[in-house]
Every structure is written in C-alpha cells, then in structure tokens.
C-alpha positions in Angstrom: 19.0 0.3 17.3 15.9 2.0 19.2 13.3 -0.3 20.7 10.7 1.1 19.2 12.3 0.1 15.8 13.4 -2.9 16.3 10.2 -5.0 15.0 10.0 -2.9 12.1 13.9 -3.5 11.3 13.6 -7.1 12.1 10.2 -7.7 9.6 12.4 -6.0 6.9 15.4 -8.1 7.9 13.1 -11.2 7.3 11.5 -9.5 4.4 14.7 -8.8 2.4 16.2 -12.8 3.6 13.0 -14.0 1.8 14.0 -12.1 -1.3 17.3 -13.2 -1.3 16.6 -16.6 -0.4 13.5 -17.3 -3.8 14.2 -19.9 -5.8 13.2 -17.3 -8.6 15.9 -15.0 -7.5 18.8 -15.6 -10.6 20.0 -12.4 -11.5 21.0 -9.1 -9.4 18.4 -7.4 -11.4 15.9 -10.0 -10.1 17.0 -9.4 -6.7 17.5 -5.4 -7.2 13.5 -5.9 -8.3 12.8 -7.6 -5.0 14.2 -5.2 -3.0 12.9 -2.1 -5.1 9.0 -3.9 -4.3 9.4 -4.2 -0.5 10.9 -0.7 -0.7 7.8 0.4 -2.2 5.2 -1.7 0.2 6.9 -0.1 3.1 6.5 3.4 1.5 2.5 2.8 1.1 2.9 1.2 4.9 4.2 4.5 6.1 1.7 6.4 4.2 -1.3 4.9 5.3 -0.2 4.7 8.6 0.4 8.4 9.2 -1.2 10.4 6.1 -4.7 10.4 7.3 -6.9 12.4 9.2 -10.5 11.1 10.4 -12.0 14.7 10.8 -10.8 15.2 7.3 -11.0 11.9 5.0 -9.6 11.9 1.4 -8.9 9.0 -0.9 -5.4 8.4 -1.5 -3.3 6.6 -4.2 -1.1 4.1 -2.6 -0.5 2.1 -5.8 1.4 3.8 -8.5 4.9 3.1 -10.7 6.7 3.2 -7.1 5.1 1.7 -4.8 3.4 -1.4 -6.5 0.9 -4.2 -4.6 0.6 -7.4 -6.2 0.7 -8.0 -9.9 0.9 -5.0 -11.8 -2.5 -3.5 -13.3 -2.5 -1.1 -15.8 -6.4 -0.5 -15.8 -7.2 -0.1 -12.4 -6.4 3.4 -10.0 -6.8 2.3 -6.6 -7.5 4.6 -3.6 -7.9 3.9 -0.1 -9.8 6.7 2.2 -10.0 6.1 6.4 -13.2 6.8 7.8 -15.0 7.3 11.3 -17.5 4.6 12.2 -20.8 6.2 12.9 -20.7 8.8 10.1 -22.5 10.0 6.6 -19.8 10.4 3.7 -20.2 11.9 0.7 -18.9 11.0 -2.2 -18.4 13.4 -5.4 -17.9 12.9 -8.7 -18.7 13.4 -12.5 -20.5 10.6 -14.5 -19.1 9.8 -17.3 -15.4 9.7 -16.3 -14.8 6.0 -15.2 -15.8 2.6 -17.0 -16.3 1.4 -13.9 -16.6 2.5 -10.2 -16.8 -0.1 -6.9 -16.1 1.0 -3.3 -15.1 -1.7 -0.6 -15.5 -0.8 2.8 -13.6 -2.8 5.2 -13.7 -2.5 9.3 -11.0 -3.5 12.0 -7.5 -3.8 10.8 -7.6 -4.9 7.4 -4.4 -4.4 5.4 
C-alpha cells in the first residue's frame, strides 16, 4: 500500500464498513446498491478533483445514472464549473430551453 494512498484506501475502508454495517442493509442487492453508490461518489470525487482547468472553465455533469449524489432527481441536470477568483465569466445560452435556471457560487473548499 503507497503512502500516498493510504487515506484514500482507509476512508473507503470505513466507507464500505458503514454500508455493510446499516441497519437497512437486508439483502445482497441492498448491499451490492451500497457499494455501487460509493463507487459512483468516488468516480465524481476523482473527476472534480482532476478534470478541470482554471484558464479554461466548463460546466460539468457529475450526477448522472452512474454516479448518483443524494436522492435521486429525475428533473434536475446538475453541473459544477471551477473558476478563478478575480475574473468576469460568461455565461451562454438559449432562452427558452430550461423551466428553470439558478447558479450557486461557492468559495473555499466546499464539496
């Protein structure tokens, strides 16, 4: 096991021993589900750790059939963008194409 690893490994070690260990937890396909959504929040973890570029900002998809975050919502498309403090951004789009639109910005180390 690399030292550089080795938190990583240990959070998923505790991650997968809460799974197992939920009172909710009564079937293998409950559990196989536990496992498949941790699988998937580490996925979007790795992503938005390393698939950005702060010279180069796009909004990505994190959520989607795969990777899921929290309860499962069919009429919402989330996307996530990182930005440089200190600079204009704009935004483009056609009107007309979404219900609804709302952006969130959030500073430090939200996640």
């Amino acid at each position: 096991m690399s030292d550089l690893t080795k938190p990583l490994q240990d959070a998923i070690a505790e991650a997968e021993a809460l799974i197992e260990g939920a009172p909710f937890i009564r079937t293998e396909q409950d559990l196989l589900e536990g496992y498949d959504y941790l699988a998937g929040r580490i996925r979007m973890a790795m992503q938005m750790a390393f698939d950005h570029d702060l010279d180069r900002p796009v909004f990505i998809n994190p959520t989607h059939q795969y990777s899921r975050q929290g309860l499962d919502n069919p009429d919402a498309i989330y996307f996530n963008a990182y930005l440089k403090e200190g600079v204009e951004y704009v935004v483009r789009g056609r009107r007309g194409t979404s219900a609804d639109l709302s952006f969130q910005v959030m500073g430090g180390t939200y996640s």
